[in-house]
C-alpha positions in Angstrom: 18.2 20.9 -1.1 15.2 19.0 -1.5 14.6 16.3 -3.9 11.9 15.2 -6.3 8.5 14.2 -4.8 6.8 10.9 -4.3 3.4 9.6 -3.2 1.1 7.4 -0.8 -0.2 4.6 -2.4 -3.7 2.3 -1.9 -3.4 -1.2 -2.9 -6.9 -1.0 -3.6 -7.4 -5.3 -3.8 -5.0 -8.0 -2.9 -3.8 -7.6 0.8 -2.2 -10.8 2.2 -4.1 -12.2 -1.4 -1.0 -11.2 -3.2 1.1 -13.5 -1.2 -0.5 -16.8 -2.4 -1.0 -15.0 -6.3 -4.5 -13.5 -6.2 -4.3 -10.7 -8.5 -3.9 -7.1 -6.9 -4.6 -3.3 -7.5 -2.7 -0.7 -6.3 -2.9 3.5 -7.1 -1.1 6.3 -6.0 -2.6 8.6 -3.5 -1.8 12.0 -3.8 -3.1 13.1 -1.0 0.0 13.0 0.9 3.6 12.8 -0.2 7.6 12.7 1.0 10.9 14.3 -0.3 14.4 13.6 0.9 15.8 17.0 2.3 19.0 18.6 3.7 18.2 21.4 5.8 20.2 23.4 8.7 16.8 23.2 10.7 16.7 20.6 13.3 13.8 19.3 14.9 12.8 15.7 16.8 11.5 14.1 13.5 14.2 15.5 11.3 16.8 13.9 13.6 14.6 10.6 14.0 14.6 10.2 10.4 18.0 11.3 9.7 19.0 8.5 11.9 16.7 6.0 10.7 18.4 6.6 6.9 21.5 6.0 8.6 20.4 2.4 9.3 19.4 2.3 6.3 22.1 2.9 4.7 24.1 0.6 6.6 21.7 -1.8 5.2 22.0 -1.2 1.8 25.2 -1.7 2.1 24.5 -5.1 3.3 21.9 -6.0 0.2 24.3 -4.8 -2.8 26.5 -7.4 -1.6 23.6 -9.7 -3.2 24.8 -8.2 -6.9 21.0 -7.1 -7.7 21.7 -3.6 -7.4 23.9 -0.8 -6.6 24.4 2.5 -4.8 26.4 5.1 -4.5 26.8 4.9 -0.9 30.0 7.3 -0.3 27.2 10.0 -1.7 24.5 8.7 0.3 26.6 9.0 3.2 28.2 12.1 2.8 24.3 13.5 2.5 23.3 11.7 5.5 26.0 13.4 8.0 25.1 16.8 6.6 21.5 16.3 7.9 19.2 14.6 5.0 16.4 13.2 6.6 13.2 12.0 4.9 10.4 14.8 4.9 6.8 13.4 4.4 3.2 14.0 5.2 2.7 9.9 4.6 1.4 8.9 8.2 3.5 5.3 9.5 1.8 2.6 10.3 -1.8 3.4 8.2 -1.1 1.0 5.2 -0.3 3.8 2.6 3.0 2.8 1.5 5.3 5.4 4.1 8.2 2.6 3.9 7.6 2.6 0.1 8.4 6.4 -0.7 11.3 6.5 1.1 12.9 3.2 -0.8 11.5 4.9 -3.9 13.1 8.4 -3.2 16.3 6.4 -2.0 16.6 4.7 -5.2 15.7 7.5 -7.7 18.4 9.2 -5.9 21.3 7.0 -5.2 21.0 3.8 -7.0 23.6 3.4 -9.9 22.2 2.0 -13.2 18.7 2.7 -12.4 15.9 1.9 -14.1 14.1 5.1 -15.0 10.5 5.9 -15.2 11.0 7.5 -18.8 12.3 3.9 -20.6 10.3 1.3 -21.8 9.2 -0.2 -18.8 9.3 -3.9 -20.1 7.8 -6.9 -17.9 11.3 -7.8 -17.0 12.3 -4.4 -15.9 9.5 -3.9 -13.7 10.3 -7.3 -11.9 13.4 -6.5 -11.8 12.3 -3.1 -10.0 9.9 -4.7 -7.5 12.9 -7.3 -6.5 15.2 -4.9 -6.0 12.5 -2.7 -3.9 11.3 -5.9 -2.0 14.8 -6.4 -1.1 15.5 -2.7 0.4 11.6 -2.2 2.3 12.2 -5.5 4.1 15.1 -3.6 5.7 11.6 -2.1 7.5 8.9 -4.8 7.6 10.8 -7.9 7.8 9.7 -8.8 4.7 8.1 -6.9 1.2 7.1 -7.7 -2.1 8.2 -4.6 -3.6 4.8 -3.3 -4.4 4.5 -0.3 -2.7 7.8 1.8 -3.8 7.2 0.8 -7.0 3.9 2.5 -7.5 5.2 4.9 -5.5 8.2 5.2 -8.0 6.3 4.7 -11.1 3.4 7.0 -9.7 0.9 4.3 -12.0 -1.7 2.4 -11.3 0.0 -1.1 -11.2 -2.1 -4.5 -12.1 -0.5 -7.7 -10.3 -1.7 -10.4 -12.1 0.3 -12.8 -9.9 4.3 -12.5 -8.3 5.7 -13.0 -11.9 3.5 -10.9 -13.9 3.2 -7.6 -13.1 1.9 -4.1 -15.6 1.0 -1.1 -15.1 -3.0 -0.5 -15.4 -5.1 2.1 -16.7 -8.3 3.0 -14.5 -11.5 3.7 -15.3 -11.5 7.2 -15.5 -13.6 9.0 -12.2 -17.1 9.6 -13.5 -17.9 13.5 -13.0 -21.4 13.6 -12.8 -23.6 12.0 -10.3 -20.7 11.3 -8.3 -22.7 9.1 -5.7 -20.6 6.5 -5.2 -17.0 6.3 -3.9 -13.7 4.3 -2.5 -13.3 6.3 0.5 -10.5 5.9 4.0 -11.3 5.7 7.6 -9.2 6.6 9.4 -8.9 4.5 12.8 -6.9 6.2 15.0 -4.8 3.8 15.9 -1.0 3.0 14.2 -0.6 -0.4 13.0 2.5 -2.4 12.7 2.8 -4.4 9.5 5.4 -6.9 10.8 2.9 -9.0 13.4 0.0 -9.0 11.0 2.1 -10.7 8.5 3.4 -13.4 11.4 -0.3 -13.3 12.5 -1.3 -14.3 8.9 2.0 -16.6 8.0 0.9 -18.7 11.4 -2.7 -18.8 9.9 -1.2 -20.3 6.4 -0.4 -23.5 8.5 -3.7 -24.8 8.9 -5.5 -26.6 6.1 -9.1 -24.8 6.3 -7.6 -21.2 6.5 -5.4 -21.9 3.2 -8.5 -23.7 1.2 -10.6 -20.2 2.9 -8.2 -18.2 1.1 -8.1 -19.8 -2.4 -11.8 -20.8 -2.2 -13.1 -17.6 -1.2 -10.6 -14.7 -0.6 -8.6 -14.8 -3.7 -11.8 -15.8 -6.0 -13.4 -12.4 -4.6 -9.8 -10.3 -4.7 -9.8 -11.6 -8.6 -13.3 -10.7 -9.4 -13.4 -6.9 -7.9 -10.1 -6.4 -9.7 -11.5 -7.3 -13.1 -14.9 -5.7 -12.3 -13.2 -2.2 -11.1 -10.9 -2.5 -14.4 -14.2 -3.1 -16.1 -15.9 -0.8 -14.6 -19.2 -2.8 -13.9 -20.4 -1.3 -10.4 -23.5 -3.2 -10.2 -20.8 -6.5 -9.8 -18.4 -4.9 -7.9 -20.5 -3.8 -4.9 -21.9 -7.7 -4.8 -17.6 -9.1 -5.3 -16.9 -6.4 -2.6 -19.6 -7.2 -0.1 -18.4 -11.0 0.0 -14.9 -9.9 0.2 -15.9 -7.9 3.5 -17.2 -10.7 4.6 -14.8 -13.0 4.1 -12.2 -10.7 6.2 -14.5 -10.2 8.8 -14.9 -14.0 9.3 -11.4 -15.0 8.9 -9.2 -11.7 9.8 -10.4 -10.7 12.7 -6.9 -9.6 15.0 -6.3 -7.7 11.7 -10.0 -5.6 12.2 -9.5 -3.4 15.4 -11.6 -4.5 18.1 -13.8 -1.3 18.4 -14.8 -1.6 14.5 -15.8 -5.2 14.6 -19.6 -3.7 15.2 -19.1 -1.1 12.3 -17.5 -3.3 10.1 -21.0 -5.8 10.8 -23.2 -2.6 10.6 -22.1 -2.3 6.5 -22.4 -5.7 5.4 -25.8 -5.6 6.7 -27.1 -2.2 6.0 -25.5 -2.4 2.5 -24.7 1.6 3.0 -20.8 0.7 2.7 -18.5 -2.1 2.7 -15.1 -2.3 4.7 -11.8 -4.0 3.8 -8.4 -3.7 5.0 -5.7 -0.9 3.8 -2.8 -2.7 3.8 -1.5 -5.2 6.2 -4.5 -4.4 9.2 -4.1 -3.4 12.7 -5.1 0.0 12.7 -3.9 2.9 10.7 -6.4 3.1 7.8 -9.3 1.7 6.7 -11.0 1.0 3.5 -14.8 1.8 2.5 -16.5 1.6 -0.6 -20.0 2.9 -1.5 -22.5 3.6 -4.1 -23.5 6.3 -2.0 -21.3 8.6 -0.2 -23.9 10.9 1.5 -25.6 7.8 3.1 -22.2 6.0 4.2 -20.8 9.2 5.7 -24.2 9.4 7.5 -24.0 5.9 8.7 -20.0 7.2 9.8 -20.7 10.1 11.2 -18.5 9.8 14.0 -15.6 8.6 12.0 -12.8 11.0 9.7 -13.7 9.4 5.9 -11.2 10.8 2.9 -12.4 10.1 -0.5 -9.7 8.4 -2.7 -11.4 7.9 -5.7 -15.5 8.4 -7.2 -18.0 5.9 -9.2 
């Protein structure tokens, strides 16, 4: 058996921002992917996961007491002793959304009264789908907004305008010809953990200056890439973006790795890319824009860059 598939996601503006309401943008990334599975073969990760949705399960069963959603958990189960384990190419801890396609494949499958992806998919049903996802990811992070399974559930660009107000968002379409410019991922090498960024950030929040940094600067430079990307005005998106780097390198530093403060430096002031963080920070991934690929993968020539999306 192997179930239906579901993608990585890049929220492509609005880390930690979407906390305090900046707007957001997040898109699937097909690059990698993750099915739920029953096989007879057994390997380490097989039995890894298979345990971990055993966990899981026990703490679903936990959450429906809440009344915002149910599962068929004698199903879930039943699947779970004859060997279902979670089998993805998402790498964990690199802030695409590995957490997120699980919840979403757990959900598509097991969830009674779903909400599908075929119905109208009012404002109300897709809050109602990002609570009830927040609620089962924080099983793995603590806490979670929701966001990631539900692009990975909805596989749609989504547009988060704030918590409450939430649509799915149509993207400039990639330009074909003189494809020079480009979102792009480093990868860092190193697995982050979402859990201590957030506690990093959430002890941040408690000082005066670092809250007025964020609505004076962060979120004001979150909001305007989002409407220039949706706009598709380049010229004032590379300007938005450049600040926004700046920003994070000034004020998110244990969320930059140590050996990429320099690199990070290098593109704000060589203007051949810009870096922001993928996701929570730490390590896994990390993401570059450019308005010219050839001479940012020159400047990163040591580095593995993955193109996500083209200007």
């Amino acid at each position: 058996m192997k179930g239906p598939l579901f993608y990585s996601k890049i929220l492509l503006f609005g880390e930690y921002g979407i906390i305090k309401d900046s707007k957001g943008l997040s898109i699937p990334y097909n690059f990698f992917k993750g099915a739920l599975k029953v096989s007879d073969k057994s390997d380490q990760d097989s039995i890894k996961s298979n345990n971990n949705l055993s966990n899981f399960a026990k703490y679903l069963e936990q959450i429906q007491s809440k009344g915002v959603v149910r599962f068929d958990l004698q199903k879930l189960n039943a699947d779970i002793d004859s060997g279902m384990y979670f089998d993805s190419s998402i790498p964990q801890g690199y802030g695409v959304g590995s957490s997120g396609a699980l919840v979403a494949a757990i959900y598509d499958k097991y969830a009674e009264d779903k909400i599908t992806v075929l119905e109208n998919l009012t404002r109300d049903k897709l809050l109602k789908l990002k609570e009830i996802f927040g609620l089962m990811e924080s099983f793995f992070h603590g806490s979670s907004s929701g966001l990631d399974p539900l692009n990975s559930y909805l596989s749609l660009p989504i547009l988060i305008h704030s918590k409450d107000n939430i649509e799915p968002a149509g993207i400039p379409s990639q330009s074909t010809e003189n494809k020079k410019g480009a979102v792009f991922l480093l990868d860092s090498g190193i697995v982050g953990e979402t859990a201590p960024m957030v506690s990093i950030f959430m002890e941040n929040m408690k000082q005066e200056g670092f809250r007025n940094m964020l609505k004076d600067q962060f979120v004001k430079y979150t909001d305007a890439c989002v409407d220039d990307f949706l706009k598709g005005d380049v010229k004032s998106l590379f300007s938005n973006i450049k600040e926004l780097s700046h920003v994070v390198f000034d004020n998110f530093k244990p969320m930059i790795p140590k050996q990429f403060h320099g690199l990070w430096k290098n593109g704000i002031e060589t203007n051949d890319y810009y870096l922001k963080l993928c996701g929570s920070g730490g390590g896994g991934y990390i993401l570059g824009f450019t308005q010219d690929f050839d001479k940012a993968q020159a400047s990163l020539k040591d580095y593995k860059l993955e193109v996500v999306y083209n200007f």
